[in-house]
N, C-alpha and C positions, 0 to 999 in steps of 0.2 A: 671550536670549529675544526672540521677535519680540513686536510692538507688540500684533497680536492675543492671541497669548499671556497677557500683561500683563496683557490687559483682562479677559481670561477668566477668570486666577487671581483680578483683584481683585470682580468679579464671584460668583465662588466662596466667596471669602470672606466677604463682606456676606452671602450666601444662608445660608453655615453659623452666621454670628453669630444669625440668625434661625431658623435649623433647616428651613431650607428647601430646603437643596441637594440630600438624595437624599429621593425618596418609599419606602416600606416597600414600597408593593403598587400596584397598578392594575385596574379592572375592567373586563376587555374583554368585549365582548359577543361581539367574533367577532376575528380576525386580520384581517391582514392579506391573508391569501391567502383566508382564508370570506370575506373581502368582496365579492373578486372575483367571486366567483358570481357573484355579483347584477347584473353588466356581461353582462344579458339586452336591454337597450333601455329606453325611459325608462318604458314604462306597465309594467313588470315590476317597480319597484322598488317595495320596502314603503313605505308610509307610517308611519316610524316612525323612532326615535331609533336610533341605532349607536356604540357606544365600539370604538374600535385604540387602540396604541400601536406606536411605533416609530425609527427612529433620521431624521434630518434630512439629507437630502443636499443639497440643494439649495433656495432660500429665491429668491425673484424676485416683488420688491415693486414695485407700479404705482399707489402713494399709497392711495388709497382701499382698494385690493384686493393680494392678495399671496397666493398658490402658493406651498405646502412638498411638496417630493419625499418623503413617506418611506415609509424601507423595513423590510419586516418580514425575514422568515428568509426567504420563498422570493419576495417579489416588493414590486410597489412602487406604490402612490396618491398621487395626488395632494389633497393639504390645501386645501381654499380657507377663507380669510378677508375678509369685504368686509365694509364699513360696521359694524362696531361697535367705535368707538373705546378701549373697554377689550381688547379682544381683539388688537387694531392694536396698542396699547401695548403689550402685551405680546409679541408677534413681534418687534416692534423688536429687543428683547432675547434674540431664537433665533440659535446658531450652527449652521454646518452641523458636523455630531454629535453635537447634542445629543439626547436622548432624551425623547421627548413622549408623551403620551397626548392625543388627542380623542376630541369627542364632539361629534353632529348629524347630519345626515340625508343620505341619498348622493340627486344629482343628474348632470347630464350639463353640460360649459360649452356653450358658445355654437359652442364647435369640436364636439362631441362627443365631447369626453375624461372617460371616468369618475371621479366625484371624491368627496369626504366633504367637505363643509360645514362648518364647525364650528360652534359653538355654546359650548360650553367649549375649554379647551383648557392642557395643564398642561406645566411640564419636571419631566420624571422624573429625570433624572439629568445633570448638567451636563459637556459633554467640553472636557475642558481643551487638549488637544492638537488642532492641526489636520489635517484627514482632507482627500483632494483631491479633486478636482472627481469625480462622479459617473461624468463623458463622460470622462476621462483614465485616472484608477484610478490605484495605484501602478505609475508604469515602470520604475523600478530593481530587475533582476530578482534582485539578492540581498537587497535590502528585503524582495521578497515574503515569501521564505523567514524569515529574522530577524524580522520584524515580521509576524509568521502573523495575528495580531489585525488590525491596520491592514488586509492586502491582503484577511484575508475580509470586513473592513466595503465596502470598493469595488470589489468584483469577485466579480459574482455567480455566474459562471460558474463559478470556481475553490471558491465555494462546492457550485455543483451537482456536481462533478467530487467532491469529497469527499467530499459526501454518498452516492454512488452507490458509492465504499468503504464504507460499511457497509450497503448494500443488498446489496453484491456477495460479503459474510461473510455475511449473512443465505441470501441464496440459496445459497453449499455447504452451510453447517449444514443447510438443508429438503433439499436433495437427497441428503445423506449420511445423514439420518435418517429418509428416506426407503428409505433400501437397510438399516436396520437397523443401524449404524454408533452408537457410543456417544460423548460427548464426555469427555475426560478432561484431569485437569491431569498436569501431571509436574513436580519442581524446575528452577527458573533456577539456581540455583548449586549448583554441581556439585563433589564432590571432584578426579573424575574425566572431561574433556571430551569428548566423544565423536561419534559418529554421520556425521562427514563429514573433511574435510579442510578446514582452516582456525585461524588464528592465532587463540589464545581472549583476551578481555581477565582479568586476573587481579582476585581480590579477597581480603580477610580479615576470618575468623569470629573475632571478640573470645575470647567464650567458649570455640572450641573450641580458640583459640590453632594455627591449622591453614590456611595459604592453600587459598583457593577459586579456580571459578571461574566468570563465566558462561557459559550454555551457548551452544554454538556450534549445536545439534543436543539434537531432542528423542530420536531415534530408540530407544538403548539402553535408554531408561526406558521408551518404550510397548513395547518388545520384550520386557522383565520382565512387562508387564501380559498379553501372547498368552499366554506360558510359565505365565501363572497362572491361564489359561483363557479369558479373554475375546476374542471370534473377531473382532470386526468397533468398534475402538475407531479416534480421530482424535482431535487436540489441533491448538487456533486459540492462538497467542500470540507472544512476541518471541523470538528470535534474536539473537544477537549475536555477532562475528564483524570481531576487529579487522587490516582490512585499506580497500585504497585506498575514497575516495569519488569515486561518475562517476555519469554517468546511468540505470545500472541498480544500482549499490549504494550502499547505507547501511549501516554498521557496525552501528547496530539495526534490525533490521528484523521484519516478521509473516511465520510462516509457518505453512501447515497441513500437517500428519504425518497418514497412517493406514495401519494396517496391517490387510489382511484373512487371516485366516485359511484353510486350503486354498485359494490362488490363487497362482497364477505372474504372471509381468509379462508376461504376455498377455493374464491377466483384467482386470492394472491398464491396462493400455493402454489398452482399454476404455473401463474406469470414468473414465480422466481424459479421453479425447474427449470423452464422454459428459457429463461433468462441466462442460467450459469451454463444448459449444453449450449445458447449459440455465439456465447461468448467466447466456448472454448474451443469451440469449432472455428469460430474466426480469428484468435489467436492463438493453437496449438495446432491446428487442422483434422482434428478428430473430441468425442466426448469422452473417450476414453483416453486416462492421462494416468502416469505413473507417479507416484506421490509416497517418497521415504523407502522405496521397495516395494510397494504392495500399489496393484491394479486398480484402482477407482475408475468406476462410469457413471459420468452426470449424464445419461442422457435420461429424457422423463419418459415417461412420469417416475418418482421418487416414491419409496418406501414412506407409511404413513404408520408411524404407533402415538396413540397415548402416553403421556409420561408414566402413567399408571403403570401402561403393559411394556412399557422400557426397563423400568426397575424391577418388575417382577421377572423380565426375559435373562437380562442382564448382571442382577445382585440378587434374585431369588427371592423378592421381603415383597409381599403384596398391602401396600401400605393403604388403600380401604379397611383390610380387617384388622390392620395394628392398631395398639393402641398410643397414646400420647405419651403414654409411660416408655413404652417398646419404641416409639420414635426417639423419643429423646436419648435415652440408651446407646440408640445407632451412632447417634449422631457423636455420643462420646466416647466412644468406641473407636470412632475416625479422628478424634482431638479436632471435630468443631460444632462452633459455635455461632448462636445468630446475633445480630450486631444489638437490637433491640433484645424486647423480653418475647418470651416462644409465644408463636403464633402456627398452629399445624400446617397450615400454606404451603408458609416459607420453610421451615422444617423438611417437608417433602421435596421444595424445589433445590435445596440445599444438599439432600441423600441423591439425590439427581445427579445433580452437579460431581460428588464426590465420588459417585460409586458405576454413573453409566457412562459420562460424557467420553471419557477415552476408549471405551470399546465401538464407538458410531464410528465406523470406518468408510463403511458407502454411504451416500449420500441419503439422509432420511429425516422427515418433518416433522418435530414432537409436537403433537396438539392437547389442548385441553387442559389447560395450567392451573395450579391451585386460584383465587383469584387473589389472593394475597398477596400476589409477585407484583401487580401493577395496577394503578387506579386509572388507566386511562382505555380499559378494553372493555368491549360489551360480555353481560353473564354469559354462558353457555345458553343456549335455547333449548338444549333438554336434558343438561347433566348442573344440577345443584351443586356448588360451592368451584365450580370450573367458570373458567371462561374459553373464551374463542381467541387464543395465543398461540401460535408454533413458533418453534426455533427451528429453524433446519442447521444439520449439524453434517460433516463430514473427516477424514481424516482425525476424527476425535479432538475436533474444534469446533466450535459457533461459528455460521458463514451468515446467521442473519435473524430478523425476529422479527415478526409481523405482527399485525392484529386485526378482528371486525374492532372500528373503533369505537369504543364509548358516544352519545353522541345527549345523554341524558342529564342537564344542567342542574338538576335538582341530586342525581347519584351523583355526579363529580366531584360537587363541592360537598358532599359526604366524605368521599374518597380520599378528598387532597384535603380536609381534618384530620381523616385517621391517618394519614402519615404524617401531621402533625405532629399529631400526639408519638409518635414514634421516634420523629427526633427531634423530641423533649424526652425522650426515653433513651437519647445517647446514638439511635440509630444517623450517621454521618452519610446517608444516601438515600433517606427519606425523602418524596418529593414537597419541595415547599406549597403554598398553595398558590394560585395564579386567577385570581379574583376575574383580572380582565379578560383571561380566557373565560371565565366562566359565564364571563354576561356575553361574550360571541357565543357560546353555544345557544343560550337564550336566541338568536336571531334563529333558530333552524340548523342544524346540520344535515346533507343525504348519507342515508346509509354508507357507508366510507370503509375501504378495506387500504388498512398502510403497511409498509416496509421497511426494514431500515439494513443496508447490507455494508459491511466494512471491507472496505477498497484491500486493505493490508492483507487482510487473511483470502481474499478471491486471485490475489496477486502469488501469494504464500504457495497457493493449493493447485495455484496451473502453472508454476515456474519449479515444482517441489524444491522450495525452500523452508527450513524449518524451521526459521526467525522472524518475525516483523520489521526488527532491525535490519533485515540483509534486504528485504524490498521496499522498504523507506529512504529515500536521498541521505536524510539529516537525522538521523533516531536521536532523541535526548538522549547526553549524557552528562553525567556529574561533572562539572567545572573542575580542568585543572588548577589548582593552586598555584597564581601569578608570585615569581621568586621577587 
């Protein structure tokens, strides 16, 4: 334990022998940020008493007189203390983190720096641990993440950065219920994993003596909910999805699902342009946002290629007239490989991946997917061995992935065979098959157009952040090792 430390536990101790270490409550007149208002100039301010409270970052004593930084949730004042030697006495005794409430009148210094006077002035809650310097913040950039507490107390920014994740939930919930759109829940743990391709983590029900799992994908369950009438539903919540951690994934993560009723992925096209400029007009104040140094504009309508004319635009290889020989080639050429045994599909969605996805800088909708990528989307209606799939992609990231949805009970349970058969071929993200979905399709589905958008990377891409990590409260990380 460092010396400060020390002093701080013994400090803590004495206070709680007294019953004075945490206070119950505090009455603030106004925050920290309604204070600020009042930084109109010096004949605009009331004549009248004022209570904050807030945490201490900074303390700089000049004998007589002494300056506390503190800061509230969205900003920061400055504390003066002068001439009253009970009040001095007691600053003596403030650390930076500790938690205060004053009380007394706002004034302007000598500089014209807005400030709160004191007059009273109390420790609410005593911090035992040391926090750094205000002008530094924490630099160890895996601290941030592990110590979410410590980096939000010194680093306001990454505070604002979060904060505008749940402004930015807030703004699709108004714009989706706005089009009529309903919110619904569906289970996390699932008998049966479904809706996408990806390794699920497992779990087990005591009771029903029956391994679970959690969901990788909401999809299957709001596709129960159209089948049972409901035209225009979405669901906001976790995901999970156990595979690598990088900067665009987290093994848990938020995503939103909707499915509308009579629309194709033409209308969804649309709706999710439509979607990302008025989200970012309601949380940036404009569609055009700066992301890594370079200009991006969501406003729509959005660039529209084939993967076909993506690859040929972007890596030059017109993979219609390759052959299976010359795919495969590519693909060892780049040191990879498909999990299962080759299938031309996935092959092509994989030189995709490998050779296009980082040059999509603006905003742009890949359509028309091998159909090999997913057994849950309708064929193409005039292009053989495609389906009706976009991914819109941006900053050279995935922002989302739609589909017209499958809705043909007799092709499905085709579908979710062959990816049987795939992992029993080793493929670890093959979809299982899901029987009781398949007899809801039996009741009817209406033509149906779905979505599915990840909260992290829409968070990532209007805050220009270049991790998932830094817009996630809690990112997984590896357990320290208890001594």
């Amino acid at each position: 334990m460092t010396d400060e430390r020390q002093e701080r536990l013994e400090q803590l101790r004495n206070l709680r022998e007294n019953n004075e270490a945490y206070s119950y409550n505090f009455d603030r007149s106004h925050t920290v940020e309604e204070l600020q208002e009042f930084d109109q100039g010096e004949d605009s301010i009331p004549d009248r008493s004022f209570s904050t409270a807030g945490r201490v970052m900074e303390i700089r004593s000049f004998g007589e007189l002494v300056f506390i930084d503190m800061r509230g949730e969205k900003s920061e004042i400055q504390i003066i203390v002068r001439e009253d030697e009970d009040l001095l006495n007691q600053v003596e005794e403030f650390y930076r983190g500790d938690i205060i409430g004053a009380k007394g009148h706002l004034t302007y210094t000598d500089k014209g720096e807005f400030s709160l006077q004191a007059e009273e002035i109390e420790v609410l809650s005593r911090g035992v641990r040391h926090i750094p310097s205000e002008h530094f913040g924490v630099e160890d950039q895996e601290l941030k993440y592990r110590d979410r507490a410590l980096h939000l107390i010194s680093d306001m920014d990454a505070r604002d950065d979060l904060r505008k994740r749940s402004q930015i939930v807030s703004a699709i919930r108004n714009f989706l219920e706005g089009r009529d759109f309903m919110e619904v829940e569906t289970p996390v743990i699932q008998a049966v994993y479904g809706g996408t391709r990806a390794t699920p983590f497992q779990t087990y029900v005591e009771d029903l003596d029956q391994e679970q799992y959690l969901r990788i994908a909401k999809e299957l369950y709001l596709k129960r909910l159209v089948i049972g009438g409901y035209e225009r539903i979405f669901e906001i919540g976790k995901d999970f999805r156990n595979e690598s951690i990088d900067t665009t994934h987290n093994p848990e993560f938020t995503m939103m699902e909707l499915y509308q009723a009579y629309a194709d992925y033409e209308d969804i096209m649309e709706l999710t342009e439509n979607l990302y400029e008025h989200v970012a007009i309601q949380v940036t104040g404009s569609p055009q946002i700066e992301y890594s140094g370079q200009e991006i504009d969501l406003s729509a309508p959005w660039e529209r290629l084939t993967m076909r004319e993506a690859i040929l635009e972007y890596a030059g290889l017109d993979v219609e007239q390759m052959t299976d020989q010359e795919i495969r080639e590519e693909l060892q050429d780049h040191n990879t490989e498909l999990e299962s045994g080759y299938e031309r599909g996935l092959a092509i969605a994989e030189l995709f991946e490998e050779l296009v996805e980082d040059h999509l800088i603006q905003p742009v909708h890949i359509t028309d997917h091998p159909e090999e990528t997913t057994p849950l989307c309708m064929q193409h209606r005039d292009k053989e061995g495609r389906i009706e799939r976009f991914e819109s992609f941006s900053a050279g990231m995935e922002l989302c992935n739609a589909y017209t949805e499958l809705r043909d009970p007799i092709r499905q349970r085709n579908l979710f065979e062959k990816e049987q058969r795939r992992q029993d071929e080793g493929d670890d993200e093959a979809h299982p098959i899901d029987m009781d979905f398949v007899e809801a399709l039996e009741l009817g589905m209406p033509p149906t157009g779905g979505l599915g958008i990840g909260i992290g990377r829409m968070v990532m891409l209007l805050t220009d952040n270049q991790s998932i990590r830094d817009v996630t409260l809690f990112p997984m990380m590896k357990q320290n090792q208890q001594g």
